[in-house]
N, CA and C atoms as a LAMMPS dump frame, in Angstrom:
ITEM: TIMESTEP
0
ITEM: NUMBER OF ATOMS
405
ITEM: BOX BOUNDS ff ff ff
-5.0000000000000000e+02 5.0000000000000000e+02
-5.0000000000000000e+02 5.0000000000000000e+02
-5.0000000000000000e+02 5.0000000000000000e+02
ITEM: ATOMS id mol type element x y z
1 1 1 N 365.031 78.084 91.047
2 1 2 C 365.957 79.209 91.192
3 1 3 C 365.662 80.218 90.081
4 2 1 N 366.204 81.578 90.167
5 2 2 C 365.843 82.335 89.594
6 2 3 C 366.607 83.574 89.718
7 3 1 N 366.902 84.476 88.68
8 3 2 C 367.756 85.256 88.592
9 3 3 C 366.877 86.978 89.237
10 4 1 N 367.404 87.321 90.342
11 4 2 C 366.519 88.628 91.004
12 4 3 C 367.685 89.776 91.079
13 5 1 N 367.177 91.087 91.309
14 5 2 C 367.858 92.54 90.653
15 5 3 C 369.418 92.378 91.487
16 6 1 N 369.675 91.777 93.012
17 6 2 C 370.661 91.817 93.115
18 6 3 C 371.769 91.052 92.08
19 7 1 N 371.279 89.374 91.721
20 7 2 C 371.956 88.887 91.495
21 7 3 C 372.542 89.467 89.978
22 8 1 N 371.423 89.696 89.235
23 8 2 C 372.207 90.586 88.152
24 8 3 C 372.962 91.99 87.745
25 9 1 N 373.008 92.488 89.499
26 9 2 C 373.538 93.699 89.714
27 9 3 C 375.069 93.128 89.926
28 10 1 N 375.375 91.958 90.414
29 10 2 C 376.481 91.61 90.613
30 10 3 C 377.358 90.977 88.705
31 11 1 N 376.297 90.395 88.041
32 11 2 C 376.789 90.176 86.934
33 11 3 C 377.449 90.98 86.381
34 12 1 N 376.304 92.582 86.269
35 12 2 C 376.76 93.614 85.328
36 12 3 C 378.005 94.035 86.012
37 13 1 N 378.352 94.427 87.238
38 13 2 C 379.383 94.663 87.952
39 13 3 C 380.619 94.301 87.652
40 14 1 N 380.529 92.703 87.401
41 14 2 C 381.534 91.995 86.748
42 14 3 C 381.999 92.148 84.983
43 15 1 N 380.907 92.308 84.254
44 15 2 C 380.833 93.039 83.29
45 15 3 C 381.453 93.951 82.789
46 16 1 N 381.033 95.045 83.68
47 16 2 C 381.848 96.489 83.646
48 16 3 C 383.338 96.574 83.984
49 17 1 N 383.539 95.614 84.9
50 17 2 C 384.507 95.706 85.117
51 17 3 C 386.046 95.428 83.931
52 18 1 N 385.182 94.393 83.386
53 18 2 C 385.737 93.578 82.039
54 18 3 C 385.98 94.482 81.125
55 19 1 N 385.026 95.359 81.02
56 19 2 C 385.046 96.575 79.33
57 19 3 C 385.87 97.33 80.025
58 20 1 N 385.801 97.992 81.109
59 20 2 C 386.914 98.891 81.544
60 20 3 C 388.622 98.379 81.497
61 21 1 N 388.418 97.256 81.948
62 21 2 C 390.146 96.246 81.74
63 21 3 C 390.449 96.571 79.995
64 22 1 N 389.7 96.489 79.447
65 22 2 C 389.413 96.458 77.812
66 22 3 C 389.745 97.218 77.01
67 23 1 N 388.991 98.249 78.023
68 23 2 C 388.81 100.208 77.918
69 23 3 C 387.676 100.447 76.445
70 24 1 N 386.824 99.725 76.844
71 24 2 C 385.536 100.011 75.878
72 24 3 C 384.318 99.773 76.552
73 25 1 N 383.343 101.087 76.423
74 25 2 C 382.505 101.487 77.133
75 25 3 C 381.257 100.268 76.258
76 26 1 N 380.454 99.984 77.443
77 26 2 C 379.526 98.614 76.732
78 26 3 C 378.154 99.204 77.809
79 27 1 N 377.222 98.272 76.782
80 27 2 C 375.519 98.252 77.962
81 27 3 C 375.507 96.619 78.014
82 28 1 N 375.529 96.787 79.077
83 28 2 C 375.396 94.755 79.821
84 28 3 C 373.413 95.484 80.15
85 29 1 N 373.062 93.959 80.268
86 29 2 C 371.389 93.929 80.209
87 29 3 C 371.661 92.485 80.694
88 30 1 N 370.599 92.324 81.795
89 30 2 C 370.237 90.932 82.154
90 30 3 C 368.786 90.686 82.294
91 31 1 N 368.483 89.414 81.779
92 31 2 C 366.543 89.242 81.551
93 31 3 C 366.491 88.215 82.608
94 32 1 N 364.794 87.966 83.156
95 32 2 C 364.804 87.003 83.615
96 32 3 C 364.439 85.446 82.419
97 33 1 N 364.063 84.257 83.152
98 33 2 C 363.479 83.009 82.453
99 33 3 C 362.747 83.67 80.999
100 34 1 N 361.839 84.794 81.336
101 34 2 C 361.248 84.704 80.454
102 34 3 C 361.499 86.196 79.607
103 35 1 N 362.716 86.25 79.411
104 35 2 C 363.084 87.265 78.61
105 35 3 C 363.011 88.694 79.149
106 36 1 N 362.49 89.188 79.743
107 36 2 C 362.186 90.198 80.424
108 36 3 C 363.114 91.164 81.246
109 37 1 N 363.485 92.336 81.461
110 37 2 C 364.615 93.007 81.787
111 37 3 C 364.821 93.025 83.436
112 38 1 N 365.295 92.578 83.954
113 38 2 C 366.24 92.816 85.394
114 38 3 C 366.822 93.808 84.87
115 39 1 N 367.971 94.524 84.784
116 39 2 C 368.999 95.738 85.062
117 39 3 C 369.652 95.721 84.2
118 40 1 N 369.627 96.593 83.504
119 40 2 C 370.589 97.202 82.595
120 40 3 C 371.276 98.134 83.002
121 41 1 N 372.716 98.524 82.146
122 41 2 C 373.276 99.324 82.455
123 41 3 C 374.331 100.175 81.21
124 42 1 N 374.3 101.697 81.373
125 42 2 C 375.268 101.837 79.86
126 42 3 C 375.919 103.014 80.393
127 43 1 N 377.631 102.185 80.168
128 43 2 C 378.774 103.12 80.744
129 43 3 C 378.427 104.152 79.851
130 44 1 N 379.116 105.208 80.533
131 44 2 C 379.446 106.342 79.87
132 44 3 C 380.114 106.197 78.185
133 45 1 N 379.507 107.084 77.18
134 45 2 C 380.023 106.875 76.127
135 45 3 C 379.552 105.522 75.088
136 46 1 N 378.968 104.685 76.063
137 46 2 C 378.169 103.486 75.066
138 46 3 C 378.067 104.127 74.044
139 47 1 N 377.816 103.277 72.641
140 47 2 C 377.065 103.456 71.692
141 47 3 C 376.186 103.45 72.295
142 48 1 N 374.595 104.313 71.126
143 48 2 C 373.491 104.031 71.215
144 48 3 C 372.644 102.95 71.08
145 49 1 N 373.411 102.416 70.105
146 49 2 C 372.677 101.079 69.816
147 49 3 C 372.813 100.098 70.165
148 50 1 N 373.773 100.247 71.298
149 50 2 C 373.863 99.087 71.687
150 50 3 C 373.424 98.906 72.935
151 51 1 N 372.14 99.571 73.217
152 51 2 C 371.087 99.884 74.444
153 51 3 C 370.328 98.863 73.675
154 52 1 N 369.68 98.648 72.678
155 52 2 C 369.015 97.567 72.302
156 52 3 C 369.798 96.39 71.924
157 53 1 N 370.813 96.118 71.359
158 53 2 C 371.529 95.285 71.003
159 53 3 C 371.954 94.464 72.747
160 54 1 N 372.507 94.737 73.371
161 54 2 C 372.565 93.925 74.259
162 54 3 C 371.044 93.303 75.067
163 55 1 N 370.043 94.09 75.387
164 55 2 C 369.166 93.557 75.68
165 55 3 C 368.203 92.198 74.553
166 56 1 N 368.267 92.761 73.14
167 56 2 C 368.248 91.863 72.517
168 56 3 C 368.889 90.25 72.545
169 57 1 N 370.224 90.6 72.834
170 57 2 C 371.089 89.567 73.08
171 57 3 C 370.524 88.751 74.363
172 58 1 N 370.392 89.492 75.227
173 58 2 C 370.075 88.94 76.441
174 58 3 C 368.998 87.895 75.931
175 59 1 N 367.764 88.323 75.58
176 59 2 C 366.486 87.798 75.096
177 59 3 C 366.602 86.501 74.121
178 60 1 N 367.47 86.243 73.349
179 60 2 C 367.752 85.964 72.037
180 60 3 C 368.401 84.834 73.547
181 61 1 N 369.339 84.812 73.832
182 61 2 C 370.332 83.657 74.913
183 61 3 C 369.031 82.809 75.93
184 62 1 N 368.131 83.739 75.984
185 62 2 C 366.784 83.055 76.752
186 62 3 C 365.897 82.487 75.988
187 63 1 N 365.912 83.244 74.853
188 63 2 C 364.458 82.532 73.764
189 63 3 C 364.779 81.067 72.894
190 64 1 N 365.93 80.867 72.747
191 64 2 C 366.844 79.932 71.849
192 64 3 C 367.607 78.989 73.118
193 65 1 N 367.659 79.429 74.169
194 65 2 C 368.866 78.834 74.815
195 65 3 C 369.888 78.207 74.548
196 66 1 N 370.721 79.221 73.803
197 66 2 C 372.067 78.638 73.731
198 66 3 C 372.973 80.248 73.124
199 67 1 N 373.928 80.305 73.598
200 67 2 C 374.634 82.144 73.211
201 67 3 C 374.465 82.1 71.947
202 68 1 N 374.547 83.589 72.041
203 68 2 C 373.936 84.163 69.958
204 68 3 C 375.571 84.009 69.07
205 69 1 N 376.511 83.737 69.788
206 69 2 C 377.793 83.102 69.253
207 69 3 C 377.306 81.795 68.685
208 70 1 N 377.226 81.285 69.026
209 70 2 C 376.782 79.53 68.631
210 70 3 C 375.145 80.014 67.559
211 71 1 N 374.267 80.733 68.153
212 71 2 C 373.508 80.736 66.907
213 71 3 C 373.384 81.194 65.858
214 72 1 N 374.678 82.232 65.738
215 72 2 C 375.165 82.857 64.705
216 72 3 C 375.888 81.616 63.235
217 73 1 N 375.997 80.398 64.032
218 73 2 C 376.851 79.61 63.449
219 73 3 C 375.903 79.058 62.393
220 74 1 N 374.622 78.287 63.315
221 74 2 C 373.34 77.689 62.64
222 74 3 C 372.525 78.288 62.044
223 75 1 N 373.006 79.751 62.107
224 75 2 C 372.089 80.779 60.936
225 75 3 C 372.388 80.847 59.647
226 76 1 N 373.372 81.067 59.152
227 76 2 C 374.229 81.051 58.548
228 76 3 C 373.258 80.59 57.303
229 77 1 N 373.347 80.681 55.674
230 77 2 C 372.571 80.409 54.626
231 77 3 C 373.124 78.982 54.514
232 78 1 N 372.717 77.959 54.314
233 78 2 C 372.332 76.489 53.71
234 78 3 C 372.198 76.21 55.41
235 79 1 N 371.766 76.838 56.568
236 79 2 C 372.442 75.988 58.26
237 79 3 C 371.094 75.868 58.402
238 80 1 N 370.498 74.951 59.467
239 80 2 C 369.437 74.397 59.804
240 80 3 C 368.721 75.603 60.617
241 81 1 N 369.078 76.975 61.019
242 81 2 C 367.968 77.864 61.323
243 81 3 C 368.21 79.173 60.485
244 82 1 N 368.646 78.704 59.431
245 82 2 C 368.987 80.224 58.512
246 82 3 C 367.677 80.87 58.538
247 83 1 N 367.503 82.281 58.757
248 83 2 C 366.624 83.005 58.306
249 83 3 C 365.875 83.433 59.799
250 84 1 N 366.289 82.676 61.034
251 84 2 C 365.575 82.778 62.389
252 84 3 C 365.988 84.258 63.075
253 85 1 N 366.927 84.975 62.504
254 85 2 C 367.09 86.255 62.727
255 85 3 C 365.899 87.323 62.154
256 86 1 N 365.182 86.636 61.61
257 86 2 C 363.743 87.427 60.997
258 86 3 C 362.752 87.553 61.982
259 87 1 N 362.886 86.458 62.772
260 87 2 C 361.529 86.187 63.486
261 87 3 C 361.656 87.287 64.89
262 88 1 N 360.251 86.67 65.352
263 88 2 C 360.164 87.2 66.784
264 88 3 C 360.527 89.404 66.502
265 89 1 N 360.034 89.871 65.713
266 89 2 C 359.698 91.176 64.921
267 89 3 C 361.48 91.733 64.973
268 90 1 N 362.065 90.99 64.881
269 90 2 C 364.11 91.197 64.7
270 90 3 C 364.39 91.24 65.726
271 91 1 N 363.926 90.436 66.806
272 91 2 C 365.09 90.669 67.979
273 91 3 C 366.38 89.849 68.489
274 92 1 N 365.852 88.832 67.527
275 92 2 C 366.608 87.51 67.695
276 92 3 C 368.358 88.002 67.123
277 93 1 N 369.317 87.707 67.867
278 93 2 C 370.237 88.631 67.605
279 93 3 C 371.245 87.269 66.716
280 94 1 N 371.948 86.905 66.027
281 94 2 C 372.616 85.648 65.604
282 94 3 C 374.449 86.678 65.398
283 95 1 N 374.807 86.988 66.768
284 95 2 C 376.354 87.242 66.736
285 95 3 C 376.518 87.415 68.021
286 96 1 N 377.652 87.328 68.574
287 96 2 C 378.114 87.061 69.397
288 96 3 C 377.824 87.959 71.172
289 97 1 N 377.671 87.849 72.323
290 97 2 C 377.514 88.426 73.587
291 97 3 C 376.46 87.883 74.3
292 98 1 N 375.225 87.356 73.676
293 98 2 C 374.399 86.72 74.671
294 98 3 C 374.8 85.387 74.856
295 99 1 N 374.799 85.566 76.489
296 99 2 C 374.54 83.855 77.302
297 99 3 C 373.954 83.282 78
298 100 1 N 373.018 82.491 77.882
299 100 2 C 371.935 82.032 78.678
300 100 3 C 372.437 81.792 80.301
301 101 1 N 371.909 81.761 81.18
302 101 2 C 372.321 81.64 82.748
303 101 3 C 371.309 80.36 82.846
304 102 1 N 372.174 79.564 83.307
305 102 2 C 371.131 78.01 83.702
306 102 3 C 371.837 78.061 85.251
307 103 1 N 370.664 77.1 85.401
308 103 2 C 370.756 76.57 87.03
309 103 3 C 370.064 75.041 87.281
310 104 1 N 371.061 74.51 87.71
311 104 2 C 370.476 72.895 87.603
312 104 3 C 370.244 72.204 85.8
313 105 1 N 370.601 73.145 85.054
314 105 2 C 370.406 72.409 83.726
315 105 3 C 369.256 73.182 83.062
316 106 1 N 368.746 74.146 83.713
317 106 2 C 367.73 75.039 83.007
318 106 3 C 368.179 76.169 83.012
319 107 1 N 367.331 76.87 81.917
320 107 2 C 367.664 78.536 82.25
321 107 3 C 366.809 78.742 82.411
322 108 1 N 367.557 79.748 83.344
323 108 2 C 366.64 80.979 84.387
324 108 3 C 366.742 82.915 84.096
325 109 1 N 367.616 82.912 82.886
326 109 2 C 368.102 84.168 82.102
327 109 3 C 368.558 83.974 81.262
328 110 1 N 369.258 85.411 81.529
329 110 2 C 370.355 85.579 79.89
330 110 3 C 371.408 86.941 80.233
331 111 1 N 372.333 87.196 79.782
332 111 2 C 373.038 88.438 80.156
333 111 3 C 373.332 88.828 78.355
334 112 1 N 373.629 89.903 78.224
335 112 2 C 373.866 90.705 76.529
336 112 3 C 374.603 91.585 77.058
337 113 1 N 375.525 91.323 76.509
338 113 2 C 376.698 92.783 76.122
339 113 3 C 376.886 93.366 74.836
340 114 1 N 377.111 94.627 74.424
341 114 2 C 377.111 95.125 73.393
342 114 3 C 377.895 96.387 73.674
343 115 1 N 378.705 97.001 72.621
344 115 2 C 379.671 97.89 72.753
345 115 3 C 380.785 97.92 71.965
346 116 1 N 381.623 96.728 71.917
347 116 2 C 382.966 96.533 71.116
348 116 3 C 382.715 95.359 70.145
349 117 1 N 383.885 95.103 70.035
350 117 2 C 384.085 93.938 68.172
351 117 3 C 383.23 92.884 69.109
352 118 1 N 382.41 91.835 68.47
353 118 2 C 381.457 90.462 68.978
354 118 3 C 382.809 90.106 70.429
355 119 1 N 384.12 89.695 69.909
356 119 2 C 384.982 89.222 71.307
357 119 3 C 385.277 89.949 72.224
358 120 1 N 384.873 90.838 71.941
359 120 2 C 385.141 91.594 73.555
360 120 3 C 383.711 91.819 73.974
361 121 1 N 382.311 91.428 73.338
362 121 2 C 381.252 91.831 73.733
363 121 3 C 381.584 90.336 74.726
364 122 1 N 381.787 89.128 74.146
365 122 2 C 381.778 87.883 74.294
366 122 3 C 382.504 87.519 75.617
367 123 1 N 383.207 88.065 75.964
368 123 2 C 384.748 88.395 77.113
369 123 3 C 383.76 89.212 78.329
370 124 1 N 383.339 90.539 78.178
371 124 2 C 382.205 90.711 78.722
372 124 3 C 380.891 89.959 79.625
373 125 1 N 380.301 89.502 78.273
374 125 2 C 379.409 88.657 78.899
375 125 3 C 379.87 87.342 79.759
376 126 1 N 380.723 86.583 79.168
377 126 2 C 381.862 85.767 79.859
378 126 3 C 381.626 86.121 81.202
379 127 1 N 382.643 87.163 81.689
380 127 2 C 382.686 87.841 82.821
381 127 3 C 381.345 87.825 83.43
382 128 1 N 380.578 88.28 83.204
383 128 2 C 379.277 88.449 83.971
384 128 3 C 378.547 86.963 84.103
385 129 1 N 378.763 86.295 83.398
386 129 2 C 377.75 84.777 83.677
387 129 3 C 379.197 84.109 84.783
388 130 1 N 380.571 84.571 84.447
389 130 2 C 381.406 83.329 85.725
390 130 3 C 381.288 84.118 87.344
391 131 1 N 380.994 85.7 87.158
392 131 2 C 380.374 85.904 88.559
393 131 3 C 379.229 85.543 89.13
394 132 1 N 378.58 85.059 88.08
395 132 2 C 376.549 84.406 88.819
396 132 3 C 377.312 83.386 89.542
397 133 1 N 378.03 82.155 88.63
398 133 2 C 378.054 81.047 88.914
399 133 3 C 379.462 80.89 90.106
400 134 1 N 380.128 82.312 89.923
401 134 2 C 380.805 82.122 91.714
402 134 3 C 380.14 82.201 92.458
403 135 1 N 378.807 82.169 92.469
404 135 2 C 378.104 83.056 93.693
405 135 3 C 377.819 84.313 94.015
């Protein structure tokens, strides 16, 4: 299985919908298996930076498999991957919005939100990975 432009057109959908409930304008980005961009998208008013910051995220939830919430934790100075936010030329993101998309126990993506405080990026992305997995 594998994540293709509809199915992450329906994520971001769900997404958007979330920042608007919120009322904070965000860029949702979804990659496939291998990091790579399916569809992005940036409401009106996004920050700028957070055109890379969510796709980062996305990448970072695929390259690590596991959300940049949780690897934000193990980064951390004395934590067993401190310093892994260096690698891979900075894309590796260690705070909160990326979530890997598995299927059968693998991943097959990642979704990144970026826009508001890490919990509402997190609420966001949320949103967009429980519409993959409704179907």
């Amino acid at each position: 299985m594998s994540l293709n432009k509809n199915k992450a057109l329906v994520m971001i959908a769900a997404s958007e919908r979330k920042a608007e409930e919120i009322g904070i304008p965000m860029v949702i980005a979804v990659v496939d298996q291998g990091g790579n961009l399916i569809a992005q998208v940036r409401q009106d008013d996004a920050l700028l930076v957070s055109i890379n910051l969510s796709l980062n995220k996305a990448y970072t939830a695929v390259a690590v498999k596991i959300s940049t919430e949780i690897l934000g934790t193990v980064a951390q100075p004395g934590q067993p991957l401190y310093g892994i936010h260096t690698d891979d030329n900075g894309r590796i993101v260690i705070f909160g919005g990326g979530l890997p998309v598995t299927e059968d126990g693998k991943v097959i993506g990642g979704i990144g939100v970026s826009g508001g405080s890490v919990e509402q990026d997190i609420a966001c992305a949320e949103a967009g990975l429980a519409a993959y997995q409704a179907g």
